[in-house]
C-alpha positions in Angstrom: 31.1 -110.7 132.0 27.0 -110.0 132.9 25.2 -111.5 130.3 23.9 -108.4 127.4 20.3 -109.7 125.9 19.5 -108.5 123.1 15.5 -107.5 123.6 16.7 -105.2 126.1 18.5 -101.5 126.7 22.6 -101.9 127.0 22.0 -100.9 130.7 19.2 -103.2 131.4 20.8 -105.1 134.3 21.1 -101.8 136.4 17.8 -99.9 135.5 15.2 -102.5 135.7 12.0 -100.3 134.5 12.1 -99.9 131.0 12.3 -96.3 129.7 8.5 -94.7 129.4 7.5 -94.4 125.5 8.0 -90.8 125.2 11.6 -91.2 127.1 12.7 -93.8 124.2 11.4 -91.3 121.5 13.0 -88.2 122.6 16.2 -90.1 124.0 17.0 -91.8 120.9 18.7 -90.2 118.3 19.2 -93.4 115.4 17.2 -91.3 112.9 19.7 -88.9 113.0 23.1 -90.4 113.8 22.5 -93.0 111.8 24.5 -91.4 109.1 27.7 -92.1 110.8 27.0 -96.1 110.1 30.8 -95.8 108.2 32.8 -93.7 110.5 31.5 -95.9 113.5 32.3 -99.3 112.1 35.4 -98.1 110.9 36.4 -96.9 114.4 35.2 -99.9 115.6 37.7 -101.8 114.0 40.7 -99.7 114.5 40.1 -99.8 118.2 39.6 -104.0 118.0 43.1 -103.7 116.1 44.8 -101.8 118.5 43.0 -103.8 121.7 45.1 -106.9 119.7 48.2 -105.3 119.7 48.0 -104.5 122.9 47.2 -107.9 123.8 43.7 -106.6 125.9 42.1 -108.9 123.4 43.2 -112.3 121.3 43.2 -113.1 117.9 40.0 -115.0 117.8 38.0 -112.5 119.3 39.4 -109.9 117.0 38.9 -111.0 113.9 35.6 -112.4 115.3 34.2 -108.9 115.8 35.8 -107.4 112.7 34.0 -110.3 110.8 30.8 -109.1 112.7 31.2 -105.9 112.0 31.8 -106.1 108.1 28.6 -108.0 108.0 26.8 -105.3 109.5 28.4 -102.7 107.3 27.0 -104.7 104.4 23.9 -105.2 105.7 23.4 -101.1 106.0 24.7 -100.2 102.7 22.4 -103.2 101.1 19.4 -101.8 103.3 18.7 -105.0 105.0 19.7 -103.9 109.0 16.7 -102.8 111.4 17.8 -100.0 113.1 16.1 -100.2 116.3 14.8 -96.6 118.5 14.7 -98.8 121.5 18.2 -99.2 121.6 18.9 -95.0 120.9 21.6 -94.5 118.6 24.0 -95.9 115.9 26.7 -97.2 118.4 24.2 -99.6 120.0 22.4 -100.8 117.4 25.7 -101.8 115.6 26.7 -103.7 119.0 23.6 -105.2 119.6 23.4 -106.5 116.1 26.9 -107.7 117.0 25.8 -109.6 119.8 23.4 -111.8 117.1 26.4 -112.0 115.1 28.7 -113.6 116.9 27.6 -113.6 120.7 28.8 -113.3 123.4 32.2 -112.1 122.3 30.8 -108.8 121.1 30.8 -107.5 124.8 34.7 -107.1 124.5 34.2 -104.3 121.7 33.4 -101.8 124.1 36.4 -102.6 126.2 38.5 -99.1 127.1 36.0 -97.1 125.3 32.7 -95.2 125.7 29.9 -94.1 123.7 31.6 -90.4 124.6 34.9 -90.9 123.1 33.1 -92.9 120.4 30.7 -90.5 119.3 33.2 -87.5 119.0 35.7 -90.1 116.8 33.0 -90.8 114.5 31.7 -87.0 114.2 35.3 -85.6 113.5 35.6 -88.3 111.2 32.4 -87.0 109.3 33.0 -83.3 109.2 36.4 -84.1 107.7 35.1 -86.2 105.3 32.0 -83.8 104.4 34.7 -80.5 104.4 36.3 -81.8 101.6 33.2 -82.6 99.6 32.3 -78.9 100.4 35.8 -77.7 99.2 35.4 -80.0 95.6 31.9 -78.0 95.3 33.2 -74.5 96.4 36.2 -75.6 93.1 33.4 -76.6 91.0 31.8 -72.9 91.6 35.8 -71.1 91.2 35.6 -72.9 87.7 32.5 -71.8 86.6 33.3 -68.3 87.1 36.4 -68.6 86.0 34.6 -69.9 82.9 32.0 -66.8 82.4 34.8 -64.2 83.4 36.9 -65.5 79.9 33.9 -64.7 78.0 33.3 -61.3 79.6 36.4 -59.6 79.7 35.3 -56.7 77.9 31.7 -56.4 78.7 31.4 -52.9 80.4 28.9 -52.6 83.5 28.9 -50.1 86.1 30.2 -50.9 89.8 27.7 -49.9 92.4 27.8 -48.5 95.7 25.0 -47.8 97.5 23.3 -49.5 94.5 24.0 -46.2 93.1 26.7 -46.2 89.9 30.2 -45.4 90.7 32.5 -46.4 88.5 32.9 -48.1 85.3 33.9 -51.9 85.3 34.5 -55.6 83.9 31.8 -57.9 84.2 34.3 -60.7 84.7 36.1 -58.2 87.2 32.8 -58.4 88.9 32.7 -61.9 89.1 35.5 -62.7 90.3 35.3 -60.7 93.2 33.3 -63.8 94.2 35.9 -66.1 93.3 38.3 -64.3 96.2 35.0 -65.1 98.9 34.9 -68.9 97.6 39.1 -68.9 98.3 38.5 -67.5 101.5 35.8 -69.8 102.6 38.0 -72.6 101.4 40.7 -71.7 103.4 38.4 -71.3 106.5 37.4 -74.9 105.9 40.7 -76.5 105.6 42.1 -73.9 108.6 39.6 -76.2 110.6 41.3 -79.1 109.6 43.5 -78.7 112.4 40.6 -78.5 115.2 39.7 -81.5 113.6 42.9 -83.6 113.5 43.5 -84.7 117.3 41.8 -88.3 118.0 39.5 -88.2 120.9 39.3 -91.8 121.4 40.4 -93.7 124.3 39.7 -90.7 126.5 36.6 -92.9 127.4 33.9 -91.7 129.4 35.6 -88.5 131.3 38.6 -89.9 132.7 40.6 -92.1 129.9 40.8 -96.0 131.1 43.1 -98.1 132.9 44.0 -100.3 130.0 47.3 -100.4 128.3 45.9 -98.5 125.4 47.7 -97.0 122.3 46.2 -93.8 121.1 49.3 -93.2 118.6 47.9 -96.3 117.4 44.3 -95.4 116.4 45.6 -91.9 115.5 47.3 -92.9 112.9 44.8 -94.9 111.2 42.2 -93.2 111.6 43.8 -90.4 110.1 44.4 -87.6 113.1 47.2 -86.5 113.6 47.8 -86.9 117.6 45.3 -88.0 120.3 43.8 -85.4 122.7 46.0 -83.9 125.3 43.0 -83.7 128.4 40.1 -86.6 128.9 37.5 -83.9 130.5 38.1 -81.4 127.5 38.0 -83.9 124.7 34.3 -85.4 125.9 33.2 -81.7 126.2 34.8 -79.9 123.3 32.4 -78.5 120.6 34.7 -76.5 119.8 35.1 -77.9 115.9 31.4 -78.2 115.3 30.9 -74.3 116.0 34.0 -74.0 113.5 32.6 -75.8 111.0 28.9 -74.2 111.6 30.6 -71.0 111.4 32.4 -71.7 108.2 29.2 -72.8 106.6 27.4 -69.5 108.1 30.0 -67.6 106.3 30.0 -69.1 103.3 26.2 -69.2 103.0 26.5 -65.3 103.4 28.5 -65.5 100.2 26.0 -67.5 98.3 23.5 -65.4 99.3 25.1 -61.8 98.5 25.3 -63.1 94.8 22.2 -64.9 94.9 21.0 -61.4 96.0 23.0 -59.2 92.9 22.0 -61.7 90.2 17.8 -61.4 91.7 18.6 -57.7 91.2 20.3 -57.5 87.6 17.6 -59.8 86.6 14.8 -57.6 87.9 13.1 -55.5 85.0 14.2 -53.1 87.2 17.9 -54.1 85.8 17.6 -55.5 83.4 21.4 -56.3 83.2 20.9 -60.4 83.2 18.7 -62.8 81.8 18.5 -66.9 83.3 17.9 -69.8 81.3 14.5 -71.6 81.4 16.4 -74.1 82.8 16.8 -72.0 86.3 13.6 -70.3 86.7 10.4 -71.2 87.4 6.7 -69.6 86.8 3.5 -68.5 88.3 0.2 -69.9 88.5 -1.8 -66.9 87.5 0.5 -64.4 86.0 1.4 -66.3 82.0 4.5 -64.0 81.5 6.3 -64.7 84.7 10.1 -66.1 84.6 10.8 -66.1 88.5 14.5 -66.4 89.7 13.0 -69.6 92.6 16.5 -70.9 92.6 18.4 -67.9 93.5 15.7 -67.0 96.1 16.0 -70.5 97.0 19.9 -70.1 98.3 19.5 -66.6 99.6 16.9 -68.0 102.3 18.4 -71.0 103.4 21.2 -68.6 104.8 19.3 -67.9 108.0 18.9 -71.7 108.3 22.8 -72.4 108.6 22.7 -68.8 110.4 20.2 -70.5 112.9 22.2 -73.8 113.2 25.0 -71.7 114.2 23.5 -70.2 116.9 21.4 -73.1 118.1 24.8 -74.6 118.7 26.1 -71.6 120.4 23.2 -71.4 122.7 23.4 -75.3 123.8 26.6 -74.6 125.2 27.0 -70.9 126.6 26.0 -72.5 130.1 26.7 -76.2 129.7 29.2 -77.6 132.4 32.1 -79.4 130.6 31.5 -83.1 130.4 29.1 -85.1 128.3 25.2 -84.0 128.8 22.5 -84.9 126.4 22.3 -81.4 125.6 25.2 -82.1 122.9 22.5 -84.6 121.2 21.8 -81.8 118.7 24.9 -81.0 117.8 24.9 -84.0 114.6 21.6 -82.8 113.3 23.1 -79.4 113.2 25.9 -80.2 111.4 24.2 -82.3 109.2 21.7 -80.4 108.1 23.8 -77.3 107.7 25.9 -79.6 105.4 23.4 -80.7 103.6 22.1 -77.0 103.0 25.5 -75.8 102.1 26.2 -78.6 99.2 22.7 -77.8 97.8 23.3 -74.1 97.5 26.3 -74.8 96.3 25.4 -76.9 93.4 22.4 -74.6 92.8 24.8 -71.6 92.4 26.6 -73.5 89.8 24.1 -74.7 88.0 23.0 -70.7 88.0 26.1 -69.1 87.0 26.1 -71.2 84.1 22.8 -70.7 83.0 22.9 -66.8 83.3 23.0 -64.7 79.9 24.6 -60.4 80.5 22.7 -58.3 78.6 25.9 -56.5 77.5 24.2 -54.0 75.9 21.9 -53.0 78.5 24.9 -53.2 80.9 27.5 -50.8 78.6 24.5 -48.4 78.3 23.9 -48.3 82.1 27.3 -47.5 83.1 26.6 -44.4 80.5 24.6 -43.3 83.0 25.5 -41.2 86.4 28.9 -39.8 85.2 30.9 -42.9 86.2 34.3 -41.5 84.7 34.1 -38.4 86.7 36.8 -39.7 89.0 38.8 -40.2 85.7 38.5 -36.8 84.8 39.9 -35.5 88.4 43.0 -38.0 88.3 43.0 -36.6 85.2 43.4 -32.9 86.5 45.8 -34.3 89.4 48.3 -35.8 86.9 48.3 -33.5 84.2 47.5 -29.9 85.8 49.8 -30.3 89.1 47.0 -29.7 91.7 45.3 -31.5 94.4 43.1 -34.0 94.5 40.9 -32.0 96.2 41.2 -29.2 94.2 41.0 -31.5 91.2 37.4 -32.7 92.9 36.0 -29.3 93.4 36.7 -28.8 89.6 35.1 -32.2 88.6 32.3 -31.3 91.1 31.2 -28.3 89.1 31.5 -30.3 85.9 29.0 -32.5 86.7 26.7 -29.9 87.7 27.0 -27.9 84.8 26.4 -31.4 82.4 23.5 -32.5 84.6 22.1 -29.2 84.5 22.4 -29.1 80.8 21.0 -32.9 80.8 24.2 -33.8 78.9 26.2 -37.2 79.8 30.7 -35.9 80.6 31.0 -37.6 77.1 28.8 -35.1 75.4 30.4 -32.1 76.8 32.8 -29.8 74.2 36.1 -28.7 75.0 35.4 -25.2 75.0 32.5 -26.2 77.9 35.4 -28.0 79.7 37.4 -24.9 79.8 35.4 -23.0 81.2 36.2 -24.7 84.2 39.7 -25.3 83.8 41.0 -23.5 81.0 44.5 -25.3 80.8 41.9 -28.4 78.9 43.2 -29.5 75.6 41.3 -32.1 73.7 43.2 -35.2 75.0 40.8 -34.9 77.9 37.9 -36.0 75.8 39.3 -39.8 75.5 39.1 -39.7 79.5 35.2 -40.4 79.3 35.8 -43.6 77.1 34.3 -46.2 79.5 36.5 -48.4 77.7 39.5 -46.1 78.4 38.0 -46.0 81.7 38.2 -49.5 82.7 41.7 -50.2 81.2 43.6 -47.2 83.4 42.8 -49.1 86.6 45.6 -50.5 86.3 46.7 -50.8 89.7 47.1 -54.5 91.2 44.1 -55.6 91.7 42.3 -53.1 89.5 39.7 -53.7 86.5 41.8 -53.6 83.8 41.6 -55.9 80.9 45.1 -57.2 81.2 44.7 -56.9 85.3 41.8 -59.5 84.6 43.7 -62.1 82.2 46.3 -62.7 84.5 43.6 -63.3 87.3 42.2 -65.8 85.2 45.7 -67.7 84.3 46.6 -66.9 88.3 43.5 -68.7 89.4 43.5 -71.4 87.0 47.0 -71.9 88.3 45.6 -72.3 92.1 43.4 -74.7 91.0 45.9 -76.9 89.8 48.4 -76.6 92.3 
């Protein structure tokens, strides 16, 4: 075996010149991949085991290196290992500190492996592990709404389209329109699970290895579910980092569509929420100012994840399949869209409850624009056998006659209603009860009061299924 010092690069033998300073910075990525310290070590000693097993290597050796590689797992979590740029990323700086360890017998750690397969393991490894902390936060957020909704069964607002009013609804109903985005994103996370569950290593550098190895060996205990079917795909596949990119883009769209609404409603504009002091922040001029920073906060680092997503996209529309440094990015990506995502995340919950509906404001609101106009023409449909469109015409004129007369439906008399449909009998009057209003939409689905409880109790149910 040639002889692997330790105060030089792992291919020092072969390239005598050592690389030029700006090489070593721009080559070496231990600032970054560092982060996979765990995932790498752990690998490390699932692939020793199943080297044993195989008999490729002997007892001593193994538990030599497993020793050498706890030691180093303890030095990194105590803070006492030197990570080294020189030497370019985590996987060499754990086997060169191996090498001081134990010596010489750290060469065989390597054996029926590369850095390619190696690096993939570990970063599949990660993503899992960081999707389900992203999952447990995306819960978090489901509960909190969940929690606000209960209290605001009842509290009237108007629904919007075209940020103009449409129709009368729950608050809660609002709310939990969210929670149906947060289930969705969920799902899109674990459906990456299975992009995520075939082991790449022991496909090596390109070609797999000519050692007796036992990928349904390392599978298993690492956690996949089967190894890779193709050597050249599995060193080139990027396939479940644009996944999980995209899944973060999507969610972070979500974040910031709410994040969006809630800077709206608390605009004076609004005026339909208020946030806690604990959620806003002030100016350093203007003495009155209560600015919504947190909320602005989430809604911009959307086009970060946005721009992650499409850094990664661009890296490999032309890239040759194979390893090429090119795919050096792709951790800093993830990990920073990752990071992004869990902070908005935990931002959003700390907003939603820390926000206070001004239910007044938002009852007298949906007062406003004829939002139970549509009632009145299902109204006409279901009691005066005509059309909907005929029914619509009629409603049409309505409204033009009460806006004209600067009158909201609910202040029109009977004998006014008549004289656009004379069949009207008082019972129509009780169909411009925004309460009424909400509490016919009764449809699956729909805003109704009862509709909403049985979300609630269906939702609590998912969570603890």
């Amino acid at each position: 075996m040639t002889k692997n010092k330790n105060n030089q690069s792992i291919w020092g033998n072969r390239i005598k010149k050592n690389g030029s300073v700006l090489f070593q910075k721009i080559g070496s990525s231990i600032d970054i991949d560092k982060k996979l310290y765990k995932e790498d070590i752990l690998a490390s000693k699932i692939h020793v085991e199943m080297l044993f097993k195989q008999k490729i290597l002997n007892f001593k050796i193994k538990n030599k290196i497993i020793y050498g590689l706890q030691k180093i797992e303890n030095e990194i979590k105590k803070n006492k290992f030197e990570f080294n740029k020189k030497f370019e990323d985590i996987h060499m700086n754990i086997e060169k500190r191996l090498f001081q360890i134990i010596g010489e017998d750290a060469g065989y750690i390597h054996t029926a492996r590369s850095r390619n397969d190696q690096v993939i393991t570990d970063f599949k490894i990660w993503i899992s592990s960081t999707t389900k902390d992203i999952n447990k936060n995306l819960d978090k957020i489901i509960k909190t709404i969940l929690k606000v909704s209960e209290k605001n069964i009842e509290t009237i607002m108007p629904g919007f389209t075209h940020l103009k009013n449409a129709q009368a609804i729950s608050f809660a109903h609002y709310l939990m329109a969210y929670i149906e985005m947060f289930k969705r994103d969920k799902k899109r996370f674990l459906n990456n699970f299975n992009s995520l569950s075939e082991n790449p290593l022991g496909v090596a550098a390109i070609s797999g290895t000519s050692f007796n190895i036992d990928r349904d060996f390392t599978s298993k205990k690492l956690g996949f579910k089967k190894p890779t079917n193709n050597s050249i795909d599995t060193v080139a596949d990027r396939d479940f980092v644009l996944d999980f990119l995209y899944c973060v883009s999507v969610c972070s769209m979500h974040i910031s569509r709410i994040a969006e609404e809630l800077i709206l409603w608390n605009s004076d504009g609004f005026n339909l929420i208020s946030l806690s002091d604990k959620i806003v922040t002030g100016s350093s001029i203007m003495p009155q100012k209560k600015n919504p920073d947190l909320l602005e906060f989430i809604r911009g680092k959307t086009g970060s994840n946005y721009g992650n997503l499409f850094s990664m996209l661009t890296i490999l529309k032309s890239l040759p399949i194979s390893y090429f440094k090119d795919l050096q990015d792709d951790k800093e990506l993830v990990f920073k869209s990752s990071e992004t995502l869990n902070n908005s995340l935990n931002i959003l919950n700390e907003v939603l409850r820390n926000i206070i509906p001004n239910k007044k404001k938002m009852f007298d609101l949906a007062n406003h624009g004829y939002l139970t106009a549509t009632d009145l023409a299902d109204f006409l449909v279901q009691n005066h056998s005509m059309s909907f469109r005929k029914a619509y015409d009629i409603t049409a004129s309505i409204v033009n006659f009460a806006e004209k007369k600067k009158k909201r439906l609910n202040e029109l008399s009977i004998d006014e209603l008549r004289k656009f449909e004379p069949k009207l009998k008082n019972e129509v009057l009780k169909i411009f009860d925004l309460k009424n209003s909400v509490n016919s939409k009764k449809s699956y689905g729909g805003t109704s009061f009862d509709n909403i409880k049985k979300m609630i109790t269906k939702y609590k149910r998912d969570q603890n299924d």
